[in-house]
N, C-alpha and C positions, 0 to 999 in steps of 0.2 A: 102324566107323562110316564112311558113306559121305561123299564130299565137301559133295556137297544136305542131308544131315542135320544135317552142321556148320553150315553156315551158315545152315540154319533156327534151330537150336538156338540160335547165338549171334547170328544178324545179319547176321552179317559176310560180303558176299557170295563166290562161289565162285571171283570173282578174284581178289579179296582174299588169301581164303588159299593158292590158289598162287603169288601173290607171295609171302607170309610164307613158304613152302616154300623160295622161290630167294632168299631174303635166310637163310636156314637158320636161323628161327627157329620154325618150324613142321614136325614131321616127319612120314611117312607111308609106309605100307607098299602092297602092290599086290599084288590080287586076281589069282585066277587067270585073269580077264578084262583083267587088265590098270590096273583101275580102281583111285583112290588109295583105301587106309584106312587111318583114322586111329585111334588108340588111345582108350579109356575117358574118357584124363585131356585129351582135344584139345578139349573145351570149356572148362578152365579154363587151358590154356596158351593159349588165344584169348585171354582173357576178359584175362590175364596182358600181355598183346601187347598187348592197346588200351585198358588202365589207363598201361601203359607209355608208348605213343605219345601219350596223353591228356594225359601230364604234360608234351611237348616231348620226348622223347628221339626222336632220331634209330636208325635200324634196325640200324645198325653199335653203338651202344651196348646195343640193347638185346638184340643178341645176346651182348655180354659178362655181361650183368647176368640175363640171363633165368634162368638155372641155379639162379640164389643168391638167389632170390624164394622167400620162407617167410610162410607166414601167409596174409595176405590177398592178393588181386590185387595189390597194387602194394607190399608190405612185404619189402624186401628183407634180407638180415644184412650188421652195421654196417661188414663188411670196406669196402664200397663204397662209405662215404659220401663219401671225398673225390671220385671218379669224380663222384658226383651231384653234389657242393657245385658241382665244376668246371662241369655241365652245368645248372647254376640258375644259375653268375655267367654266363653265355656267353647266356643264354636273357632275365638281367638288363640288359646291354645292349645286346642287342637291342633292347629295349624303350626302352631310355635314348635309343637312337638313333633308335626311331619315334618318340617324344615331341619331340625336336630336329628332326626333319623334320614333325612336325603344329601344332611353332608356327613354324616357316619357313611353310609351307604357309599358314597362317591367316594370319599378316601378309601374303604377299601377294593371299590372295583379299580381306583388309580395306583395301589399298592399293586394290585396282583397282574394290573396289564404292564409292570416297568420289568 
């Protein structure tokens, strides 16, 4: 499968997946032209890629975890839950922290509208 067919197929534009190439979470082989091709299964390791990024993982994680994805796009085996746990508490306050910065924020856009 050609690089244009992949990213028909799933979306995902054709920079896209040569990034996901140099982050080494997408692989591909090369025509005797030169041009990448990608194997049968490269729409659901796509599809795999950006259920993964869709959840907050960073590209460095999800090329430890991509391997060990069974089932559906984003169902991994339970070796890796602490990996995960670790990367929902790290994701949670984040959050904690945008929360403490959007009522910093609101007090003072309510200070200066009085």
């Amino acid at each position: 499968m050609k690089i244009g067919e992949l990213s028909r197929e799933t979306g995902v534009s054709v920079r896209l997946l040569r990034y996901y190439e140099e982050q080494g979470l997408l692989e591909s082989g090369r025509t005797s032209g030169g041009h990448r091709a990608y194997a049968a299964d490269a729409p659901r390791t796509v599809r795999r890629i950006r259920g993964l990024l869709d959840a907050g993982l960073p590209t460095r994680v999800i090329r430890e975890v991509l391997d060990c994805v069974c089932g559906g796009e984003a169902e991994v085996e339970p070796c890796l839950t602490p990996l995960l746990r670790e990367q929902l508490a790290a994701i949670e306050e984040r959050i904690d922290g945008l929360e403490r910065s959007r009522t910093s924020l609101a007090a003072i856009v309510a200070a200066t509208a009085e």
